[in-house]
N, C-alpha and C positions, 0 to 999 in steps of 0.2 A: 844571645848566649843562652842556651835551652841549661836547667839546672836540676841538678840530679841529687836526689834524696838518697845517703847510700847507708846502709846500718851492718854493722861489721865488728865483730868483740875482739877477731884477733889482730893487736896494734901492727904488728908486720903488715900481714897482706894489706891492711885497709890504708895504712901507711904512703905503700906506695901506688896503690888504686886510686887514691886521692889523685897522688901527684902528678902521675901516669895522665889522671884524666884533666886536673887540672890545666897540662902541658896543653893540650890539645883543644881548650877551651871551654873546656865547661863550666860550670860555678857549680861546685860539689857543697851538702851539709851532709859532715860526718856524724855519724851517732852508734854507740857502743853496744846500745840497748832499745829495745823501743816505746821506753819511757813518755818521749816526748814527741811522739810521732806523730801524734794531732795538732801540732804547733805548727808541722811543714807540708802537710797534706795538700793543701789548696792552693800552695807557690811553686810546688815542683813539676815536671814536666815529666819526669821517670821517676822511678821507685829500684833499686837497687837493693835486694834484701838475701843475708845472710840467714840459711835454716836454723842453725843452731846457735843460739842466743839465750845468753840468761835471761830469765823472766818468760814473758811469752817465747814464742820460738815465732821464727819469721814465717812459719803458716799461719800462724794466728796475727801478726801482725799485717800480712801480705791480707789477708781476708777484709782486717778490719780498714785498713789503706782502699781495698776494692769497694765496699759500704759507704766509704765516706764519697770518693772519685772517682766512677766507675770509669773515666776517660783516662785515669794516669795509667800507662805500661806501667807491668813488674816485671822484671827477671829475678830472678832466684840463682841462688848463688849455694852449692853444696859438695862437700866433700862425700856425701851419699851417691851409692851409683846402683841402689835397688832400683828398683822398673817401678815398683810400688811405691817411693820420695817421687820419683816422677812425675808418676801419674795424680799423687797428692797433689802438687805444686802444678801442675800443669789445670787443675781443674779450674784455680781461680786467677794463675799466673798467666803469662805473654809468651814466657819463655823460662830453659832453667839448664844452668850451664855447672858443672861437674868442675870440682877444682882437680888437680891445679889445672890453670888456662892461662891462655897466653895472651898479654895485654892486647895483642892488635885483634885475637877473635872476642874479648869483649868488648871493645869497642865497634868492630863489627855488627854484633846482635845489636850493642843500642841504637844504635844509627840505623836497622831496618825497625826497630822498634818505633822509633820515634817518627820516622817515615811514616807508618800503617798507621799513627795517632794523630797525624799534621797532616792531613789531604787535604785542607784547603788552604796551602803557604800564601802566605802573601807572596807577589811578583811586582816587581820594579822594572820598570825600561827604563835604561837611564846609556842616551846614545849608543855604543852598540853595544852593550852587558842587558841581558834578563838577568834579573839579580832575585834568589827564592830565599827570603831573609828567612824565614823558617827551618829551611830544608839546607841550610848553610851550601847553598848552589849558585854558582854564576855562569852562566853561560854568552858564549861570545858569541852573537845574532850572524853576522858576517861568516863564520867556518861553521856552526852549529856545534859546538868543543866547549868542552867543558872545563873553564879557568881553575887550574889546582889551588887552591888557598889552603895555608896553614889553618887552623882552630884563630888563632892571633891576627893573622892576618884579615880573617874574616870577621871576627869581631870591631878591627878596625874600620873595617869598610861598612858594617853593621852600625856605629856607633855614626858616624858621618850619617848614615838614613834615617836615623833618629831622629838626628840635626840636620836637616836637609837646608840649603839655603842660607846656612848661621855661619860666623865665623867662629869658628872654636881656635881657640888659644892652647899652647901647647900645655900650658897648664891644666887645661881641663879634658883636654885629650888624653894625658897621662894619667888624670885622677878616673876618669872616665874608664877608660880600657885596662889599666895595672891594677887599677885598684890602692895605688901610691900615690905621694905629694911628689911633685914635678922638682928633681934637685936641679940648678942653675947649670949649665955645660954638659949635664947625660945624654948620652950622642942614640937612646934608644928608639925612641920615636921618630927621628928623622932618617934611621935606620931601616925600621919598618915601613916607613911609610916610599922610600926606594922602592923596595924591595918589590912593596904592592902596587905602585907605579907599572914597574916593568912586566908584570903579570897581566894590568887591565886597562893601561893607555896604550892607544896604537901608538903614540911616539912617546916613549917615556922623558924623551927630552925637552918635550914640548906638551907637558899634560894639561889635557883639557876636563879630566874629569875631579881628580884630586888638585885644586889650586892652590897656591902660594900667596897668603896675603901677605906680602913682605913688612916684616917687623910685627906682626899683630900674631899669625897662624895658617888654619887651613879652611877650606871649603869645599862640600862640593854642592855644588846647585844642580837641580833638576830642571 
């Protein structure tokens, strides 16, 4: 799960920026201001920054994020549509996107962002999936295609390569991937993991990569 440092003063848009991206998989830290931006510098994998912010403005935050990690992306985030915010933002920024936007073109940019900063993904063979734990890619060896996976779904298949070879319990698969304690009867996990079944075993009825420890949980071995 690549994790995005986002700073944002207006509760609306960041509101649902969050949500938007949390949907989709990412582990978002919101921040209002950039107060405390030296705290998240060196665990985030992007940098998501709003121009106009009390306190610093996110040029000055964006600069000082650039000093600390010269390897994190920034996009820049501005209701400014001068050529001159631009070319400010663009001098120490990745990229810089003009509000309003539309959730699927910022998810866009970060994803070639995050691309042009992960060139060297880890790659998994695991029977017939290349799997780019990085680059949230699986591709299927046998057609050369490329497996569509949800944010969710991939995280679950991410979280199994973690634990390669373990049996994970549906308990700790749930705390693991939601981020929640596993309530007794919640049909969510056995739902997903269907779903991902049908996606990346050649017989979903007969999976050999996602197993069934019956009564215990899941597995999948290398």
């Amino acid at each position: 799960m690549y994790r995005i440092l986002y700073i944002e003063d207006e509760k609306e848009i960041a509101q649902w920026v969050t949500k938007d991206l949390t949907e989709r998989g990412y582990e978002v830290t919101w921040l209002e201001s950039g107060e405390e931006v030296d705290q998240h510098i060196a665990s985030k994998d992007i940098a998501i920054l709003d121009v106009m912010l009390p306190g610093l403005d996110g040029f000055s935050i964006g600069k000082r994020i650039k000093r600390e990690n010269k390897e994190i992306p920034i996009l820049m985030l501005s209701a400014r549509t001068a050529v001159e915010d631009k070319i400010e933002g663009l001098n120490f920024a990745d990229d810089y996107l003009t509000k309003p936007f539309h959730p699927d073109e910022l998810i866009a940019r970060v994803e070639v962002l995050l691309r042009r900063y992960q060139k060297n993904d880890d790659v998994l063979d695991l029977q017939h999936l290349k799997i780019y734990t990085k680059d949230m890619r699986v591709i299927n060896k046998q057609t050369d295609e490329e497996i569509q996976l949800t944010g969710k779904q991939f995280y679950l298949l991410q979280y199994f390569i973690r634990h390669l070879n373990q049996i994970l319990t549906k308990e700790q698969l749930y705390e693991g991937v939601w981020g929640e304690s596993y309530i007794e009867g919640d049909k969510t996990l056995m739902v997903h993991i269907r779903y991902l079944r049908e996606k990346i075993e050649i017989n979903p009825a007969k999976p050999t990569i996602i197993e069934t420890i019956r009564g215990i949980g899941y597995r999948v071995k290398l």
